[in-house]
C-alpha positions in Angstrom: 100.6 98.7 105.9 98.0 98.1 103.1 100.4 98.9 99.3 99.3 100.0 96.3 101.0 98.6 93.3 101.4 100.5 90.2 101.6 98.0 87.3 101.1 100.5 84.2 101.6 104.3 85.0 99.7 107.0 82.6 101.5 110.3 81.8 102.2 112.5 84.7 101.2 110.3 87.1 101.5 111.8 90.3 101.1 111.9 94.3 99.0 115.2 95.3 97.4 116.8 98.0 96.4 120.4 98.9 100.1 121.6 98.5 102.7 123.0 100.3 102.0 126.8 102.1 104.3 129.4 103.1 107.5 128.6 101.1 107.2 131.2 98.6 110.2 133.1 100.2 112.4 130.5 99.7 111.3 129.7 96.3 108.8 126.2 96.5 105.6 127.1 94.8 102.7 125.3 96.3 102.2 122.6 93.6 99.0 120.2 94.8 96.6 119.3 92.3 95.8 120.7 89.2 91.9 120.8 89.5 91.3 120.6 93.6 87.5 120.1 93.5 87.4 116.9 91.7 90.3 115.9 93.8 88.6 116.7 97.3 85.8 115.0 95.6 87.4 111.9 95.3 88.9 111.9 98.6 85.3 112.2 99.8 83.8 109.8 98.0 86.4 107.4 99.7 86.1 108.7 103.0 89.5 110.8 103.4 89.9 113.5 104.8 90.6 116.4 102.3 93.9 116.9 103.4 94.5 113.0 102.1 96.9 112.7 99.1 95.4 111.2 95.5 97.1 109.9 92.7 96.6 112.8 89.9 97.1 111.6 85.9 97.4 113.4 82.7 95.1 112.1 80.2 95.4 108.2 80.9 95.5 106.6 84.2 97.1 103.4 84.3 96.9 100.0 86.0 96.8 99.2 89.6 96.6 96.5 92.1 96.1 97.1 96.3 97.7 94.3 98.7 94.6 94.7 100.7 90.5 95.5 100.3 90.5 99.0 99.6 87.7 101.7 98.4 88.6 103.7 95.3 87.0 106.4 93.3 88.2 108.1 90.0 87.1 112.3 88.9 88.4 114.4 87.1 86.2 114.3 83.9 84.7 111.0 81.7 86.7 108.0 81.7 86.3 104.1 81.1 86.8 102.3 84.8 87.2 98.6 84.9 87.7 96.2 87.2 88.8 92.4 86.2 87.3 93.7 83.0 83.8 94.7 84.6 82.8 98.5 84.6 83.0 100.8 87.0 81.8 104.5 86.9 83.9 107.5 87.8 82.2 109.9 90.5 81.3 106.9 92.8 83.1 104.5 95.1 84.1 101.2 94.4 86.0 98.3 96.3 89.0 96.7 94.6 90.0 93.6 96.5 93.5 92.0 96.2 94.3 90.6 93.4 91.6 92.8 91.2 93.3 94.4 88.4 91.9 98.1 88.0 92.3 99.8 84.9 91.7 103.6 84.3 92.0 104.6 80.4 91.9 108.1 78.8 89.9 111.4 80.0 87.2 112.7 77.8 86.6 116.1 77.8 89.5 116.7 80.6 93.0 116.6 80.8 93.7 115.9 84.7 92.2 113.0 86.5 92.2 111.7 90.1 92.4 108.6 91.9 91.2 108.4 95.0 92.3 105.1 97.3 90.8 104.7 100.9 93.2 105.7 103.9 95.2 107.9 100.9 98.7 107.8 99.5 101.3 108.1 102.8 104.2 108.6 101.2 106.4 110.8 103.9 105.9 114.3 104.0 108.6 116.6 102.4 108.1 120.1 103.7 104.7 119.5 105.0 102.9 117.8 102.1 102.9 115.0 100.6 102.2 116.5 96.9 105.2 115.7 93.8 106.8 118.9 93.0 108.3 117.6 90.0 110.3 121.0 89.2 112.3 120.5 92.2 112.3 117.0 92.6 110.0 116.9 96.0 107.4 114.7 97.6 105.6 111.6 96.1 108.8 109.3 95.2 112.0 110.9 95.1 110.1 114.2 93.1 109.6 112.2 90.2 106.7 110.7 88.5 105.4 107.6 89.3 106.6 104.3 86.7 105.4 101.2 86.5 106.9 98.7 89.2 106.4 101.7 92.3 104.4 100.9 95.4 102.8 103.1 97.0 102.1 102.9 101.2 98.5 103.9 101.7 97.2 105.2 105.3 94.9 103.4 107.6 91.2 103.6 106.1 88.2 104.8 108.2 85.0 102.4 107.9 82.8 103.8 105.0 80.1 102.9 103.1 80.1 103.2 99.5 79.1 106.5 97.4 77.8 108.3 94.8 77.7 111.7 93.7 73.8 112.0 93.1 74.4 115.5 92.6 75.5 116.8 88.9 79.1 118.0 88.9 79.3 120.7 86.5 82.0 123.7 85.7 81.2 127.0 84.8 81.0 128.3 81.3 81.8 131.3 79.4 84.4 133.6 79.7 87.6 132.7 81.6 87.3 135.7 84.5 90.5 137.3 85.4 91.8 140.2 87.6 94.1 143.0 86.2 97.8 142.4 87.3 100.4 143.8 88.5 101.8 145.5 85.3 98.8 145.9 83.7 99.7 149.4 83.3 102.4 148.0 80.9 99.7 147.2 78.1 98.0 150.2 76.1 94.0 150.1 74.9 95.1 147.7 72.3 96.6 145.5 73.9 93.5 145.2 76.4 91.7 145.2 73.8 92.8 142.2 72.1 93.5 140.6 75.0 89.2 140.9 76.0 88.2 140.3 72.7 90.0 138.2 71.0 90.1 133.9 71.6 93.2 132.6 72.6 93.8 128.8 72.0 95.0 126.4 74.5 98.4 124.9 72.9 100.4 121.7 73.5 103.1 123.5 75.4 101.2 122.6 79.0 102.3 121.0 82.1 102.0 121.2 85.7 104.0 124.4 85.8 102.5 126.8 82.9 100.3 126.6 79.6 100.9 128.8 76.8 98.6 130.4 74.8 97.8 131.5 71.2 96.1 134.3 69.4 96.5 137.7 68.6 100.1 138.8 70.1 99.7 141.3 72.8 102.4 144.0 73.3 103.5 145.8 76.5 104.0 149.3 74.8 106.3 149.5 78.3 108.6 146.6 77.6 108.6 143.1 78.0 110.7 143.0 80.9 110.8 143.7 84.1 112.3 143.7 87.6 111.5 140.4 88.6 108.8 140.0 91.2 106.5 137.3 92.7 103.8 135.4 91.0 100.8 133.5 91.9 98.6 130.5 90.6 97.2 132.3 87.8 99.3 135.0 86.3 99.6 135.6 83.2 102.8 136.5 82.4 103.4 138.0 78.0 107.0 137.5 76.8 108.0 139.3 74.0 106.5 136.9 71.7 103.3 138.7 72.4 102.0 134.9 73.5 100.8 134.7 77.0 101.8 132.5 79.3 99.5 131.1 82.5 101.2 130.1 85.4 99.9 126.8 87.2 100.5 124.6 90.5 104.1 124.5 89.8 105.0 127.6 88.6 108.3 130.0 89.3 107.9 132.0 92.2 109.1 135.0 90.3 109.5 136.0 86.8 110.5 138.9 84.9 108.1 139.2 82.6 105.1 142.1 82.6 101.8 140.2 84.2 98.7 141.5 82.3 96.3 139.8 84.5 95.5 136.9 86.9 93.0 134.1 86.2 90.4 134.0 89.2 90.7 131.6 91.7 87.3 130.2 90.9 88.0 129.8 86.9 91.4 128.5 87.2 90.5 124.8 87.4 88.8 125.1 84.2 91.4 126.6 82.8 93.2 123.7 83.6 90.9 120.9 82.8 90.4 123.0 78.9 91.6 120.7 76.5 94.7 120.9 74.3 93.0 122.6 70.3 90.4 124.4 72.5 90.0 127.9 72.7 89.0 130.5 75.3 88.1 133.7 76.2 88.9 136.4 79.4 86.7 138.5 80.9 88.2 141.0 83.1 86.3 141.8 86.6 87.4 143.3 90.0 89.5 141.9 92.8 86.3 142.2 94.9 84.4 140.0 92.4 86.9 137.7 92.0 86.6 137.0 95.9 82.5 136.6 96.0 82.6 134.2 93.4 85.0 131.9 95.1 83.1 132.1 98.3 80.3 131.0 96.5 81.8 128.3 94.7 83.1 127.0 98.2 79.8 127.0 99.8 78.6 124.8 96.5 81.2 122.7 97.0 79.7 122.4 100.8 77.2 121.8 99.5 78.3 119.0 96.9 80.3 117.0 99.4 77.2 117.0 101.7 75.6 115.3 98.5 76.4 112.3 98.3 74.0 109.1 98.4 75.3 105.9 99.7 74.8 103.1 96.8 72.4 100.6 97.4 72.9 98.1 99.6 72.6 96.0 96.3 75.2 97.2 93.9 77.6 97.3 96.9 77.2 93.9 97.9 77.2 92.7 94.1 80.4 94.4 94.1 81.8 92.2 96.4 80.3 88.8 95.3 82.4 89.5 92.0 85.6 89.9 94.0 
């Protein structure tokens, strides 16, 4: 079995896949990647299947070495690629042959990045997925995030030829769409209207399980706590601080405090991917909406993955000549 040595490890460096599914009831949240597109991106690019597992990084990626020839592509956002010192560029595929030394160094203009190896991470499967869950210490290596000196098992890789995303990759802008929640009957025409109007900034208090936010404090006129209940990717729960709080991959499965409002599916990545200083805005739209748009950003995703241009038969084989 091919391995994939981890000799420097960025922050939150991770194994992810799609996530785990119907374990809400005993309290696992799905975890899974951050920003899914760029991740099934990469896995295509590689030629995965999109139920493969990726390595998913915080800001820097790290430095890595495979036993065997493998294919590899990094997404996520911008980042400087190198191989044995030469560059490589994200959003295509690449071969790193043993004894290469890849290097991935920090995200511009993203904060969670993907790398994609051919034949994917095989780490066993804990519950059905392979994803890190690092809340409750499951899948990847022992729950935990990945440290310099791990090796990684990869899967058997399908012949592939090398490619490119030909097709720009870009997120939508504006206003971060949400649906009303739950108890949004707990929040008056003020608090509404603050909470539509106003920017909220996105603050270092972030991880895999929640970001908090900052701006004008919004008030439940109702009270600030409730009878716990279930949550979802996306809610936005407001403590008493009046700051709210959006609830990610690995969030709590229930919480007790009021939920104003749920990020849309389709917007949620880019909630994600909004760096640290940066501010937003919501825009509140129907349940009904919310479901159109994210049909129609899977068919462009279709559409995306059926993109891609196989590099010329000249960088491909210049890519091996420097091996």
């Amino acid at each position: 079995m091919t391995v994939l040595h981890i000799k420097q490890a960025g922050p939150m460096l991770t194994v992810q896949d799609l996530g785990r599914t119907g374990l809400m009831h005993l309290g696992v949240s799905g975890a899974g990647a951050m920003d899914r597109i760029s991740m099934l991106i990469g896995n295509r690019l590689v030629g995965n299947s999109q139920s493969d597992a990726a390595l998913e990084f915080a800001h820097v990626g790290g430095t890595f070495m495979a036993e065997k020839p493998v294919r590899f592509a990094v997404t996520g956002g911008s980042v400087d690629i190198t191989v044995n010192g030469e560059i490589r560029h994200g959003w295509e595929s690449h071969w790193l042959m043993p004894g290469e030394v890849l290097k991935i160094g920090a995200l511009r203009q993203a904060v969670w990045g993907y790398l994609a190896i051919s034949g994917g991470i095989a780490t066993p499967k804990v519950l059905d997925a392979r994803s890190t869950h690092l809340r409750s210490g499951l899948g990847g290596i022992d729950g935990r995030r990945l440290a310099i000196g791990d090796c990684l098992p990869l899967g058997e890789a399908k012949p592939a030829a090398l490619l490119a995303l030909r097709k720009p990759f870009s997120r939508s802008t504006g206003p971060v769409r949400v649906v009303p929640g739950p108890q949004a009957d707990h929040f008056d025409a003020d608090a509404w209207k603050s909470f539509l109007q106003e920017p909220f900034g996105i603050t270092p208090s972030r991880d895999r399980m929640a970001q908090v936010l900052e701006g004008p404090a919004i008030h439940a006129f109702a009270g600030h706590d409730i009878v716990s209940d279930g949550t979802v990717a996306g809610s936005i729960q407001v403590p008493s601080s009046g700051r709210p709080i959006v609830l990610m991959a690995e969030r709590q499965t229930t919480g007790g405090y009021p939920k104003i409002a749920t990020v849309a599916s389709v917007d949620l990545p880019r909630l994600a991917q909004t760096m640290t200083g940066s501010t937003v805005r919501f825009k509140s739209i129907s349940q009904e909406e919310a479901e159109d748009l994210l049909i129609a950003r899977n068919h462009a995703l279709t559409d995306i993955l059926a993109s891609f241009e196989e590099k010329s038969e000249f960088a491909a084989k210049a890519e091996e000549r420097h091996a």
